[in-house]
C-alpha positions in Angstrom: 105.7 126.3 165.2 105.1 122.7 165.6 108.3 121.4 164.3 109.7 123.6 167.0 107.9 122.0 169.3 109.3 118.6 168.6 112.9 119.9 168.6 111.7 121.0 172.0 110.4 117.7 173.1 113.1 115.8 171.7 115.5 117.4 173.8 113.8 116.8 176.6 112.7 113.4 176.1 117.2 112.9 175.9 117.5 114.6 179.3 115.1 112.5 181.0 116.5 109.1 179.2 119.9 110.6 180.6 118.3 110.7 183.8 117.0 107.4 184.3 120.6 105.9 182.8 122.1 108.1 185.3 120.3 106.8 188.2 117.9 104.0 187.1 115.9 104.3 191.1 115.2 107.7 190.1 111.3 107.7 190.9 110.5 111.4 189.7 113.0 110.7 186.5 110.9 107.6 185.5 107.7 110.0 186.1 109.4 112.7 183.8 110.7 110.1 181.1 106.8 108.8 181.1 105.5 112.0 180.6 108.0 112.7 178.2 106.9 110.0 175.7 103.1 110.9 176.7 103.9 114.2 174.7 104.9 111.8 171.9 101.2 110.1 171.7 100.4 111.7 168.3 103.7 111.4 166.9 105.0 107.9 167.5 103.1 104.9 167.7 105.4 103.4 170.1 105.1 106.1 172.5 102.4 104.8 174.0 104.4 101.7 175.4 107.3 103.6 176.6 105.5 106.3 178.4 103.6 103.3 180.6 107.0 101.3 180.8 108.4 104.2 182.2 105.3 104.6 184.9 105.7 101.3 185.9 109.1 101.1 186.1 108.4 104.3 189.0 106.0 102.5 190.9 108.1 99.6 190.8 110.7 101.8 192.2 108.3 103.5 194.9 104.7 103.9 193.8 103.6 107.6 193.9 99.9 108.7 193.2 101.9 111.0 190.7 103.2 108.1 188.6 99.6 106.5 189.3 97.6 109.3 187.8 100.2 109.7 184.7 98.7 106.3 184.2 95.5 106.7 184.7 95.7 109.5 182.1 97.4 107.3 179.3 95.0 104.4 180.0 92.1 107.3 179.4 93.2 108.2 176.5 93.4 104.8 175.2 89.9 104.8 176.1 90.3 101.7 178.5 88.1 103.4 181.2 88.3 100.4 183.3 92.2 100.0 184.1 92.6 104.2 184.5 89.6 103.6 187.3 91.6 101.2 188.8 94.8 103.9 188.4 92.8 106.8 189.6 91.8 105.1 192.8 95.5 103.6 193.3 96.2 107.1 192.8 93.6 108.3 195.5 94.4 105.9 198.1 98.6 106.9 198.1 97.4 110.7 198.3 94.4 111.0 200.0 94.7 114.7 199.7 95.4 114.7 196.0 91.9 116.2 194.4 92.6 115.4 191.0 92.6 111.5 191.3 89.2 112.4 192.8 88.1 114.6 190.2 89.6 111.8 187.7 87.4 109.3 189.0 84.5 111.5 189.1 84.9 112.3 185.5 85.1 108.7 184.5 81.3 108.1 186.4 82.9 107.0 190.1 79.6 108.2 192.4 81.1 110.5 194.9 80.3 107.9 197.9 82.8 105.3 196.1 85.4 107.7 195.8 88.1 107.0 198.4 
């Protein structure tokens, strides 16, 4: 099953580098190509680069509060608390309708008064 799974993942990691070669201001193909390599964490020790070059690269493009939470996740699961805060509440701020940046922060000890 899990070598299926990376055949799966593979193939779409390729479609969403196609995607960003195809049309490098792309913001939602940057997002993808990120998330992409996120699924990669466990499996290549460079992953962890490309999935936040790719993030970055989208809110250089246009920053969304989607490509800001992506990076608040890969920042958590680093375990640098700090910079996914500061991700979360980017994140918050762009949608302030989005609840999961707020439920992000929460979980990461943000009291709810702070919480934009």
């Amino acid at each position: 099953m899990l070598a299926n799974n990376a055949v799966d993942l593979s193939g779409a990691l390729r479609l969403a580098e196609q995607a960003v070669e195809t049309d490098s201001n792309d913001v939602w193909a940057w997002v993808a190509l990120g998330d992409m390599w996120s699924n990669y964490l466990h499996l290549d020790a460079s992953a962890i680069s490309k999935a936040e070059q790719a993030y970055r690269r989208s809110i250089l493009v246009e920053p969304t509060a989607a490509a800001w939470l992506d990076l608040g996740w890969l920042y958590a699961w680093q375990g640098n608390f700090d910079k996914a805060r500061a991700a979360y509440r980017t994140a918050a701020l762009l949608d302030p309708n989005d609840p999961i940046s707020r439920g992000s922060l929460f979980w990461l000890g943000v009291p709810l008064s702070d919480i934009p």
